[in-house]
mmCIF file as gemmi writes it, N, C-alpha and C atoms, coordinates in Angstrom:
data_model
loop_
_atom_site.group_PDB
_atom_site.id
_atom_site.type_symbol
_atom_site.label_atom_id
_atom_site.label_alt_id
_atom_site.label_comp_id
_atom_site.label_asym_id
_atom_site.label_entity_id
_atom_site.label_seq_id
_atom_site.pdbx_PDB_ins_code
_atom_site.Cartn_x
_atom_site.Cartn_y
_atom_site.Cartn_z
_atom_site.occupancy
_atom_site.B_iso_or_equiv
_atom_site.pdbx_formal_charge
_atom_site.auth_seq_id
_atom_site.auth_asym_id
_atom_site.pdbx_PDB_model_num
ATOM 1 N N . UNK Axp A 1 ? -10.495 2.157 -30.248 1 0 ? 1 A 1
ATOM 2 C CA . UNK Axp A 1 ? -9.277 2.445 -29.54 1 0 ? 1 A 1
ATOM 3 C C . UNK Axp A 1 ? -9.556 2.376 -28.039 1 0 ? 1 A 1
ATOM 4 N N . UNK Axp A 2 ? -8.601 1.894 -27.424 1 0 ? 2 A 1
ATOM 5 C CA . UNK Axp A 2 ? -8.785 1.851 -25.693 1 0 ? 2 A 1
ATOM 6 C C . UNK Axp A 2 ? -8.171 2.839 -25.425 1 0 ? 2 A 1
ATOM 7 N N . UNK Axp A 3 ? -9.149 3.22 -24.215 1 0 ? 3 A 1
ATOM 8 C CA . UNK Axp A 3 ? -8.111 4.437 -23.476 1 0 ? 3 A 1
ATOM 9 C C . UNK Axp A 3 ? -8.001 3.855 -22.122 1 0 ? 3 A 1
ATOM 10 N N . UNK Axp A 4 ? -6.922 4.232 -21.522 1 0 ? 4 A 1
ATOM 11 C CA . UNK Axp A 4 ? -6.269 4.301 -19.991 1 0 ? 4 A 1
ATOM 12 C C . UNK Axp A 4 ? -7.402 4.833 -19.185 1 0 ? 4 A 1
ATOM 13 N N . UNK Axp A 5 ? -8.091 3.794 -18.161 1 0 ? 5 A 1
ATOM 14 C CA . UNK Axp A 5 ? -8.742 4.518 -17.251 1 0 ? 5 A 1
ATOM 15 C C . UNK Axp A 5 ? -8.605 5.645 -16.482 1 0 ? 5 A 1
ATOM 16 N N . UNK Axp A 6 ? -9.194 7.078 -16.227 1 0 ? 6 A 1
ATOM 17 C CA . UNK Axp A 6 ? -8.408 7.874 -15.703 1 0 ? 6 A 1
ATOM 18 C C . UNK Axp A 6 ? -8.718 7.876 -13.959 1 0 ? 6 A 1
ATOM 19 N N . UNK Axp A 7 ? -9.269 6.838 -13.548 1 0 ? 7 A 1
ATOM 20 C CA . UNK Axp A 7 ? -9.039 6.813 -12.179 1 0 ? 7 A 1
ATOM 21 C C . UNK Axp A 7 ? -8.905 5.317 -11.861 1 0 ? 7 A 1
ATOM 22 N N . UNK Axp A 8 ? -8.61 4.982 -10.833 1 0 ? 8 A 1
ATOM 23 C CA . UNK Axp A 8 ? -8.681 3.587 -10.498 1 0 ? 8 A 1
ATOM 24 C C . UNK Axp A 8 ? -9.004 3.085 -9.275 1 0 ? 8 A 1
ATOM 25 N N . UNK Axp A 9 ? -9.871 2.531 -9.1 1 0 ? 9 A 1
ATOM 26 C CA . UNK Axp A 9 ? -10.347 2.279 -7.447 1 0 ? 9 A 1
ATOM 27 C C . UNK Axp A 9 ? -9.685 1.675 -6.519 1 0 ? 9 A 1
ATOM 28 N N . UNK Axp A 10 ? -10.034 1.465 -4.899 1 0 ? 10 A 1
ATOM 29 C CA . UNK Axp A 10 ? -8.595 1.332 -4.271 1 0 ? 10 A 1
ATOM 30 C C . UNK Axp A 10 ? -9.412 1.056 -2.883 1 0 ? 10 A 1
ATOM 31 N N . UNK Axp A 11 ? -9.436 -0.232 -2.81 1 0 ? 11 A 1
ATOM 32 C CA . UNK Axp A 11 ? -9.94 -1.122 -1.39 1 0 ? 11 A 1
ATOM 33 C C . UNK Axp A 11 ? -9.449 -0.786 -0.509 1 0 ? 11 A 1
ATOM 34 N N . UNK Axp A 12 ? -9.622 0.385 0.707 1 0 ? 12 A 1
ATOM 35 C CA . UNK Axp A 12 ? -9.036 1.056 2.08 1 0 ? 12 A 1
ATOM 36 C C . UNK Axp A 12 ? -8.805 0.312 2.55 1 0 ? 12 A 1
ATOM 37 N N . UNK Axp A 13 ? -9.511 0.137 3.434 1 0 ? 13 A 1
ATOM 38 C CA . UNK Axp A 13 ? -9.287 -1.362 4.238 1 0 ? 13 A 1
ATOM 39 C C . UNK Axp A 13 ? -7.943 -2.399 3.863 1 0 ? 13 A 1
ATOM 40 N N . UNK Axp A 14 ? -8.116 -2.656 2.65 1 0 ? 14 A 1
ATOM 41 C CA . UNK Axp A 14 ? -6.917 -3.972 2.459 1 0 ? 14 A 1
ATOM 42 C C . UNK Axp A 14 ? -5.632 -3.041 2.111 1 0 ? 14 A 1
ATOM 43 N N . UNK Axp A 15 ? -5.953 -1.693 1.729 1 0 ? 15 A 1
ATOM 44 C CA . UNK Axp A 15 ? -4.778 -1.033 1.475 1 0 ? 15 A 1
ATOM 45 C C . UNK Axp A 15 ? -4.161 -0.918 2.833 1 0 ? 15 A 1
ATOM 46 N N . UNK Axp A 16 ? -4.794 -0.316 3.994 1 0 ? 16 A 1
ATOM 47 C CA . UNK Axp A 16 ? -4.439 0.196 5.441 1 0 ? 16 A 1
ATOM 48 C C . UNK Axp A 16 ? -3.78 -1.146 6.181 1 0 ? 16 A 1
ATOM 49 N N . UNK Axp A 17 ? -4.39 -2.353 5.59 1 0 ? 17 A 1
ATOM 50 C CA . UNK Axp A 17 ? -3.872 -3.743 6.091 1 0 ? 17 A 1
ATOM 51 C C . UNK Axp A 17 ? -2.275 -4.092 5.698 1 0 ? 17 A 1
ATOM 52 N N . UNK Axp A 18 ? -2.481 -3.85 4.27 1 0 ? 18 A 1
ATOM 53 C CA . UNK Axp A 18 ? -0.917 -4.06 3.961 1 0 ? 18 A 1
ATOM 54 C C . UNK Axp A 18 ? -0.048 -3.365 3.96 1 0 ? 18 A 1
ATOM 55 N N . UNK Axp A 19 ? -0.453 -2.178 4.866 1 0 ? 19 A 1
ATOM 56 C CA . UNK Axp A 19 ? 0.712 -1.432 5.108 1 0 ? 19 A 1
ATOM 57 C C . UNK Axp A 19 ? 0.985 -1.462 6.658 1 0 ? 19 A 1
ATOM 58 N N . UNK Axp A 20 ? 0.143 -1.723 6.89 1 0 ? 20 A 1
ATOM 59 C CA . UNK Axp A 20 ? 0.279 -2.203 8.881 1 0 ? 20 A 1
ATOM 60 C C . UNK Axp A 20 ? 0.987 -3.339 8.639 1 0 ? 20 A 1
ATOM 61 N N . UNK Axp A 21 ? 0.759 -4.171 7.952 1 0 ? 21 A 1
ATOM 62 C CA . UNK Axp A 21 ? 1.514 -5.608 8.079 1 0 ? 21 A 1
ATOM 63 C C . UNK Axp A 21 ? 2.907 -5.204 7.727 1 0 ? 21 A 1
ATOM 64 N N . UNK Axp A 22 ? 3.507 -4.381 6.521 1 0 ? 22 A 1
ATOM 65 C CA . UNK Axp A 22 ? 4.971 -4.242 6.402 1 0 ? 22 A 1
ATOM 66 C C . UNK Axp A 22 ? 4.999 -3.084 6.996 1 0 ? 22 A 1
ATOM 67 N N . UNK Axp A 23 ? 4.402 -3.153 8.269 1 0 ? 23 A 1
ATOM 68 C CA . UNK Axp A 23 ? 5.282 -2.154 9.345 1 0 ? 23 A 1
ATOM 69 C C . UNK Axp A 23 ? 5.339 -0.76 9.204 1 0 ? 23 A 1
ATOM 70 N N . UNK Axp A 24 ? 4.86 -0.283 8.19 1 0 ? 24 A 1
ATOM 71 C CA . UNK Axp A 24 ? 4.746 0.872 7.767 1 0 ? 24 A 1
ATOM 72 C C . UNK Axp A 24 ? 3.708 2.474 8.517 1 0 ? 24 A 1
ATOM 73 N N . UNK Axp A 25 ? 4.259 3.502 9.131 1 0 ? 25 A 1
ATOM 74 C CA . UNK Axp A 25 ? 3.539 4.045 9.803 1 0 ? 25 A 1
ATOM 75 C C . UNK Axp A 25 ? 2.789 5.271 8.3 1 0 ? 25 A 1
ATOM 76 N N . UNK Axp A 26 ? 1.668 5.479 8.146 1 0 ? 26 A 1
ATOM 77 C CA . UNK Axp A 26 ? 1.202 6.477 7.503 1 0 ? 26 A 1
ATOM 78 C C . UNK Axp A 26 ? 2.091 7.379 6.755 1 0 ? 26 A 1
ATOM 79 N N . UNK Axp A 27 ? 2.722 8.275 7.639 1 0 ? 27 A 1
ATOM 80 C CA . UNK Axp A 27 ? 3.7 9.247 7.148 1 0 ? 27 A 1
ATOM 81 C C . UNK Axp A 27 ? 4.539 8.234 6.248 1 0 ? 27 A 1
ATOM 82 N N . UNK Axp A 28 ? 5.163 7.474 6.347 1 0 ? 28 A 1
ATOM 83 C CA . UNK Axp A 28 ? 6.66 6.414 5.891 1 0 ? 28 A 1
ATOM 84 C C . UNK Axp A 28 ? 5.819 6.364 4.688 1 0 ? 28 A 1
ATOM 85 N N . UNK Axp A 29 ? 4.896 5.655 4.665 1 0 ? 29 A 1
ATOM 86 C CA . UNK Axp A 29 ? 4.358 5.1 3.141 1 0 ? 29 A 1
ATOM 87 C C . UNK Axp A 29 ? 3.433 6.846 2.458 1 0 ? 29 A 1
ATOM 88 N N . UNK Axp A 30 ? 2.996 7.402 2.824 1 0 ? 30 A 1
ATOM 89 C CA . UNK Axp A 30 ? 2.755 8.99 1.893 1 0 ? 30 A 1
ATOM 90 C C . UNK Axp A 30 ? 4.242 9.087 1.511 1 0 ? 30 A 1
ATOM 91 N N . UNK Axp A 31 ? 5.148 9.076 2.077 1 0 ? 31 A 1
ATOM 92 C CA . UNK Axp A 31 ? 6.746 9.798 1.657 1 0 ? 31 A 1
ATOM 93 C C . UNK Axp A 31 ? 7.052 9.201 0.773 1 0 ? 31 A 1
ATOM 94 N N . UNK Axp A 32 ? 7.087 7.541 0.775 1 0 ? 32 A 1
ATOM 95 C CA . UNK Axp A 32 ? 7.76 7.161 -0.207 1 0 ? 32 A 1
ATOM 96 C C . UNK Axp A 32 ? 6.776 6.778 -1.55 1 0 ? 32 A 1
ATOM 97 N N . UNK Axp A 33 ? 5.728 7.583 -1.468 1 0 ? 33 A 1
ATOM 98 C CA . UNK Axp A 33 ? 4.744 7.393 -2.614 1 0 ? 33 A 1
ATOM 99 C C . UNK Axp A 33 ? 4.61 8.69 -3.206 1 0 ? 33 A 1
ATOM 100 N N . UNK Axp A 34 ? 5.34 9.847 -2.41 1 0 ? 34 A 1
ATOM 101 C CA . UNK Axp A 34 ? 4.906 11.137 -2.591 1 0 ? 34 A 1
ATOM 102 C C . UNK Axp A 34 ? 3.748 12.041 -2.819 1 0 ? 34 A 1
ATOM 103 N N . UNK Axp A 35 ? 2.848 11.287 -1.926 1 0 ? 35 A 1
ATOM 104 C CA . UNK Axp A 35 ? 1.511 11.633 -1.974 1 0 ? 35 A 1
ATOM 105 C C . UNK Axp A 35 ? 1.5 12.817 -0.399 1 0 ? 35 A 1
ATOM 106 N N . UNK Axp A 36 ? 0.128 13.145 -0.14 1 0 ? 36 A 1
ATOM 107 C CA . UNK Axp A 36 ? 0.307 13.464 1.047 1 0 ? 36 A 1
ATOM 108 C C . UNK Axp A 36 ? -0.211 12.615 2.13 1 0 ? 36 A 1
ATOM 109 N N . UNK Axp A 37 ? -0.211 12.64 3.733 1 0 ? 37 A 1
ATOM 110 C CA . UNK Axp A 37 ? -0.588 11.62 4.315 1 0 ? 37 A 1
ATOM 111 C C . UNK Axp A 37 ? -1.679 11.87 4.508 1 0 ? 37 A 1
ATOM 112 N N . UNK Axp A 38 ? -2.803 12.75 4.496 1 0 ? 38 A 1
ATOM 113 C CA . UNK Axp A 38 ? -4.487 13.37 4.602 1 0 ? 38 A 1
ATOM 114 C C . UNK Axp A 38 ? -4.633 12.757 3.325 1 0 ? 38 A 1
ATOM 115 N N . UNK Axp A 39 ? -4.102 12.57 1.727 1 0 ? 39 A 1
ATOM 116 C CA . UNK Axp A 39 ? -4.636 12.005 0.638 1 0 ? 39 A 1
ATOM 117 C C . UNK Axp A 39 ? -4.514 10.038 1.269 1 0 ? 39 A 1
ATOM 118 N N . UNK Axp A 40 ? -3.383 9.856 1.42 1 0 ? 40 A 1
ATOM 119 C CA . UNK Axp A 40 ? -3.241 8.671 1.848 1 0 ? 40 A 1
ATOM 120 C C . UNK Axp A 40 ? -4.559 8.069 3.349 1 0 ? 40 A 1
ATOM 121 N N . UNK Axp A 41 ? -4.854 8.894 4.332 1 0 ? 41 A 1
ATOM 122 C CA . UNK Axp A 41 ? -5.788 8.718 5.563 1 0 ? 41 A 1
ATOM 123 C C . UNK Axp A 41 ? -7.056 8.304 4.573 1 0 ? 41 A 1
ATOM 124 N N . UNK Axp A 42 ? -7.204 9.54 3.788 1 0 ? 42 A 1
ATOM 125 C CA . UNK Axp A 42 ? -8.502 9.229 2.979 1 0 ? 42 A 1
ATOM 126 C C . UNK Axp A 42 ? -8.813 8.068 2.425 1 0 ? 42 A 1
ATOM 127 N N . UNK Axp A 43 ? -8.184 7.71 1.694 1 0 ? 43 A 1
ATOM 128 C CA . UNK Axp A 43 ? -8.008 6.59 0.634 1 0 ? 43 A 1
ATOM 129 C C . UNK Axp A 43 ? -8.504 5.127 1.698 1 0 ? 43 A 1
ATOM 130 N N . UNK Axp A 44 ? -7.328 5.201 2.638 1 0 ? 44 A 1
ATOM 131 C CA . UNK Axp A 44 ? -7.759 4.215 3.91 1 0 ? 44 A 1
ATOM 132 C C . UNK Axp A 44 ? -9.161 3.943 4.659 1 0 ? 44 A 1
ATOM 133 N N . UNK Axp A 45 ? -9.412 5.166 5.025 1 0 ? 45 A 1
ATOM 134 C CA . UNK Axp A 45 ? -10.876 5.183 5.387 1 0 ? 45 A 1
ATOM 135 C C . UNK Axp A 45 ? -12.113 4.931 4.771 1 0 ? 45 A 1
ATOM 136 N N . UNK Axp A 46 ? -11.48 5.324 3.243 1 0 ? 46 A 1
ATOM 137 C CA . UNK Axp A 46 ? -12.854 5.444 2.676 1 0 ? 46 A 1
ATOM 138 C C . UNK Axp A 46 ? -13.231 6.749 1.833 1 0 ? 46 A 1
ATOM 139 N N . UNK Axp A 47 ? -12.97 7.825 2.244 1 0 ? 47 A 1
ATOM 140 C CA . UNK Axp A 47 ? -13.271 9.128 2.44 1 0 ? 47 A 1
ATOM 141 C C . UNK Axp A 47 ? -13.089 9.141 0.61 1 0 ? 47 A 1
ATOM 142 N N . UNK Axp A 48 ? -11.922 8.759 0.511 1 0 ? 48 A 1
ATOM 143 C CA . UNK Axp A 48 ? -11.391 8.699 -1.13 1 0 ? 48 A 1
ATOM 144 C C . UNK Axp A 48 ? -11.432 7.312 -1.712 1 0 ? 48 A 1
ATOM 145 N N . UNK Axp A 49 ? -12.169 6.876 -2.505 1 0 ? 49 A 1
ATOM 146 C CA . UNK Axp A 49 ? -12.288 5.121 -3.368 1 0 ? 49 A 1
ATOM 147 C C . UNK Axp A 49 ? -11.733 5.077 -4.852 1 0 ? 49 A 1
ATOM 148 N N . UNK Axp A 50 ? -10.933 6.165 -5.643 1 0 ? 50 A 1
ATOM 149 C CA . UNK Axp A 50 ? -10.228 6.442 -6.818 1 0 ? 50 A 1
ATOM 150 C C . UNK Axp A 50 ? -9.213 7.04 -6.417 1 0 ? 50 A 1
ATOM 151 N N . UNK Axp A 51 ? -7.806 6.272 -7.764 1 0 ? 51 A 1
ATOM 152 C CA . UNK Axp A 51 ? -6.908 7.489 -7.653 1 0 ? 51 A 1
ATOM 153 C C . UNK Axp A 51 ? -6.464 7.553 -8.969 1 0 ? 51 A 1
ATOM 154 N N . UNK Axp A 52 ? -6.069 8.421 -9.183 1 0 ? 52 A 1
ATOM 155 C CA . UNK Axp A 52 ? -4.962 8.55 -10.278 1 0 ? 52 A 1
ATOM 156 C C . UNK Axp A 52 ? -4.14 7.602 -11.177 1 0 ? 52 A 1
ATOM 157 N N . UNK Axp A 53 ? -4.335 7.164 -11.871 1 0 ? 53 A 1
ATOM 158 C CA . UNK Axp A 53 ? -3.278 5.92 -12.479 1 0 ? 53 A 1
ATOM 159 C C . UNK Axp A 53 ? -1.339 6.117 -11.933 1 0 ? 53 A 1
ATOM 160 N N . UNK Axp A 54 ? -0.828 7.564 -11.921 1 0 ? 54 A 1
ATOM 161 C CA . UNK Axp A 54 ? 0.336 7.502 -11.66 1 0 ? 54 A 1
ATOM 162 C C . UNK Axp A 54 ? 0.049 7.441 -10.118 1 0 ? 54 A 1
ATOM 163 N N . UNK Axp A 55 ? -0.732 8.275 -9.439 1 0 ? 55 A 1
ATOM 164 C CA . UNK Axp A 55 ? -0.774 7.954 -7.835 1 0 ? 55 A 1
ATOM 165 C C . UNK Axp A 55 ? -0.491 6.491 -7.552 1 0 ? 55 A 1
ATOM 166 N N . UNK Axp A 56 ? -1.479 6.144 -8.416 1 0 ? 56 A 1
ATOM 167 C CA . UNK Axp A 56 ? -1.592 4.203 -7.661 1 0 ? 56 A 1
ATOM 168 C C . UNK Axp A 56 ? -0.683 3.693 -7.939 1 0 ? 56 A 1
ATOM 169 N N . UNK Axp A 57 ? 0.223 3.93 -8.844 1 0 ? 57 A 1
ATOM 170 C CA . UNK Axp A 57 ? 1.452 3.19 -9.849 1 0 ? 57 A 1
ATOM 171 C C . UNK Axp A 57 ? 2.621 3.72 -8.431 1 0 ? 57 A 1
ATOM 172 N N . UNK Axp A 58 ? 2.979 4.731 -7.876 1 0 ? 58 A 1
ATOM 173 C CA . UNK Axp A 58 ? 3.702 4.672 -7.215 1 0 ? 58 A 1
ATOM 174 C C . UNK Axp A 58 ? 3.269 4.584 -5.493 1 0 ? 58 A 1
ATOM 175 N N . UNK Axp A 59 ? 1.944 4.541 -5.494 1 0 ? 59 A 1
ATOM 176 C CA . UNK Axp A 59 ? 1.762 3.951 -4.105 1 0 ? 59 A 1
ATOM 177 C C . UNK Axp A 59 ? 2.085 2.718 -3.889 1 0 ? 59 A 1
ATOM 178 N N . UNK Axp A 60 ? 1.594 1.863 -5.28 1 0 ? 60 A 1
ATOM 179 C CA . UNK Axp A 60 ? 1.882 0.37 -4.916 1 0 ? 60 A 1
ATOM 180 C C . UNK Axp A 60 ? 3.059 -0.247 -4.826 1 0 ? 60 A 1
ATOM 181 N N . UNK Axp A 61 ? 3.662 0.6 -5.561 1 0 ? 61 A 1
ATOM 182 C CA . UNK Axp A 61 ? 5.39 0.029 -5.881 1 0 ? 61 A 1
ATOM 183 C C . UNK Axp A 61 ? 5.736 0.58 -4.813 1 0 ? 61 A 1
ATOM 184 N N . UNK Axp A 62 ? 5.7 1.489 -4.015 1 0 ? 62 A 1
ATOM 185 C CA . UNK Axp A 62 ? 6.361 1.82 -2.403 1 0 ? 62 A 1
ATOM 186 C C . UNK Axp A 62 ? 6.08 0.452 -1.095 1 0 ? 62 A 1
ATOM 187 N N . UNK Axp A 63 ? 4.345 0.465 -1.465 1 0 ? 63 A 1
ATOM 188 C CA . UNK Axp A 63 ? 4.133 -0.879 -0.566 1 0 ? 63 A 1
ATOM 189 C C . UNK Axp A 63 ? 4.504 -2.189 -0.493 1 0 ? 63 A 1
ATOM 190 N N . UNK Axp A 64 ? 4.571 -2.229 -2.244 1 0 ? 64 A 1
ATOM 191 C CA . UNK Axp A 64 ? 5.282 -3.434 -2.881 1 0 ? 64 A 1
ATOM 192 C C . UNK Axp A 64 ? 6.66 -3.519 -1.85 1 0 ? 64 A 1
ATOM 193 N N . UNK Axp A 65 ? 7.566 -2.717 -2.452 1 0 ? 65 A 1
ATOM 194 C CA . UNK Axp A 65 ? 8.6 -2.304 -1.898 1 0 ? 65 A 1
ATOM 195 C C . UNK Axp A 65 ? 9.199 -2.732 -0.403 1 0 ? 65 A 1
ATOM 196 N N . UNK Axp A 66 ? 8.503 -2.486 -0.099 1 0 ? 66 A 1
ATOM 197 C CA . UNK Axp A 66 ? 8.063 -1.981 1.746 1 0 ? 66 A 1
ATOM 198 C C . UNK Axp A 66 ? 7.769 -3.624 2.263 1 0 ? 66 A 1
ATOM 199 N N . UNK Axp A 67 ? 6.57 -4.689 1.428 1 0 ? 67 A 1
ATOM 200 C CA . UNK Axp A 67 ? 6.456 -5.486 1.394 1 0 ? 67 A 1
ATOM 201 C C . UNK Axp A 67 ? 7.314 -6.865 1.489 1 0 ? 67 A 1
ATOM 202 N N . UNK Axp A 68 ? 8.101 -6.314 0.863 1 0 ? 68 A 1
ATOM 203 C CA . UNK Axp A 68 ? 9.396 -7.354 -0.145 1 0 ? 68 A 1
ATOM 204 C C . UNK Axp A 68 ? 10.415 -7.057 0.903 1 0 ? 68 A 1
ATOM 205 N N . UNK Axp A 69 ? 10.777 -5.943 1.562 1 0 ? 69 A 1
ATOM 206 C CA . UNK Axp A 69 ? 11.766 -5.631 2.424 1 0 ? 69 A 1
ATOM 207 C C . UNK Axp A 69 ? 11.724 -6.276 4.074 1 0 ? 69 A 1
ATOM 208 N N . UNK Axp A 70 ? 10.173 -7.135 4.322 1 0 ? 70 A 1
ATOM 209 C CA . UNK Axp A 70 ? 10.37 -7.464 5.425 1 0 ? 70 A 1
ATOM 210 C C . UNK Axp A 70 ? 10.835 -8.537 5.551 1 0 ? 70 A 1
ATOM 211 N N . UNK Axp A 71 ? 11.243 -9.215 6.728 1 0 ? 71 A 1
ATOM 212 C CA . UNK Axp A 71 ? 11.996 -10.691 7.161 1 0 ? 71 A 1
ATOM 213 C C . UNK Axp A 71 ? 10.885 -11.315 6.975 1 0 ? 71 A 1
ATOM 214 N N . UNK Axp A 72 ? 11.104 -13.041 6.608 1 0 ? 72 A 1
ATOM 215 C CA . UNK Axp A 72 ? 10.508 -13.485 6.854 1 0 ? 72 A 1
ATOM 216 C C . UNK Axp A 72 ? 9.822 -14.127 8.082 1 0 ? 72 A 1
ATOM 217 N N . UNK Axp A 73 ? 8.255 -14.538 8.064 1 0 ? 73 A 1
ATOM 218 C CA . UNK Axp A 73 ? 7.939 -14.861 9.852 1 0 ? 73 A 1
ATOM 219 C C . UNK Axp A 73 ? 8.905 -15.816 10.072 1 0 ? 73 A 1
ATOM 220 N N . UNK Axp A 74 ? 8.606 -15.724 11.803 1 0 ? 74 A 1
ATOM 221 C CA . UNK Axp A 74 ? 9.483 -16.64 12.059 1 0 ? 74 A 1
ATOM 222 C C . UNK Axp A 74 ? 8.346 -18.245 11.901 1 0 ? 74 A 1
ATOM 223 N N . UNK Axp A 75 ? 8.864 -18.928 11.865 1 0 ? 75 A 1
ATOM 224 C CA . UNK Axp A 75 ? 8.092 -20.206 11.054 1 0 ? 75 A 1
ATOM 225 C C . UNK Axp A 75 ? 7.933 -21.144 12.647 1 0 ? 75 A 1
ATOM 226 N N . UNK Axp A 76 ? 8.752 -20.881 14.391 1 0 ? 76 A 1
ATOM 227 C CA . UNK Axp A 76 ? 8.722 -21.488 15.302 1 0 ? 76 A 1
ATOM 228 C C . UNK Axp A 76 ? 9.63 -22.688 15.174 1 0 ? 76 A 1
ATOM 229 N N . UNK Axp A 77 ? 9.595 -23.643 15.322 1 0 ? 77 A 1
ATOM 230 C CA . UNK Axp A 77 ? 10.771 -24.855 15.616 1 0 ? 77 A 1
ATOM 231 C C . UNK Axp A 77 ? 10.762 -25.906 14.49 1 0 ? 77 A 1
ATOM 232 N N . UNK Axp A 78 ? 12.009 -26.183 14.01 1 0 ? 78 A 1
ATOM 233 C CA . UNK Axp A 78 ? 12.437 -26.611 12.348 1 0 ? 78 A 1
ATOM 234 C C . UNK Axp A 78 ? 11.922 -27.937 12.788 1 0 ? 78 A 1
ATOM 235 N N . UNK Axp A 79 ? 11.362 -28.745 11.534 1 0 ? 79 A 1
ATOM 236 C CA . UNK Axp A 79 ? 10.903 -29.878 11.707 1 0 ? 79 A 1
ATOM 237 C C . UNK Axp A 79 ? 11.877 -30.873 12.315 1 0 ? 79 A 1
ATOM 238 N N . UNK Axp A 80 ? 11.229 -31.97 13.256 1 0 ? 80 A 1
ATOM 239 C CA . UNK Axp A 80 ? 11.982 -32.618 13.823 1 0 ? 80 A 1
ATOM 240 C C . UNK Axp A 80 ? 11.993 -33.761 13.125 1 0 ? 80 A 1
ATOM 241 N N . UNK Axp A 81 ? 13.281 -34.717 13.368 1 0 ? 81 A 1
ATOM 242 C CA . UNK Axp A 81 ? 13.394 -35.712 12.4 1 0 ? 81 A 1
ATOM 243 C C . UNK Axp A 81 ? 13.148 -36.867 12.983 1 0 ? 81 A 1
């Protein structure tokens, strides 16, 4: 029988990246993950490298989220013909 891992590891660095990229300040993304933002700092830094299966399930879907909600770049001047 398989069981559900009960923690799951969690790359700081690329986490802290994709939330700087959708614009997201610390506090904004703890809120909408309902974590706290000292659990969230950790995780970023390092300090913390596991979480929780439901933690991660709704951190990611906030960033996801958060992700999906930005404009696209601007792409600079439409091809010329």
């Amino acid at each position: 029988m398989h069981q559900a891992p009960t923690t799951i590891p969690v790359d700081g660095p690329e986490l802290r990246k994709r939330r700087m990229d959708a614009g997201l300040e610390i506090d904004d993304l703890a809120t909408a993950a309902r974590i706290s933002r000292s659990y969230l700092s950790h995780l970023e830094t390092g300090s913390r490298t596991r979480m929780r299966p439901a933690r991660h399930k709704r951190l990611f879907a906030a960033l996801e989220a958060a992700e999906q909600a930005q404009p696209f770049p601007d792409r600079g001047e439409k091809d010329k013909e």
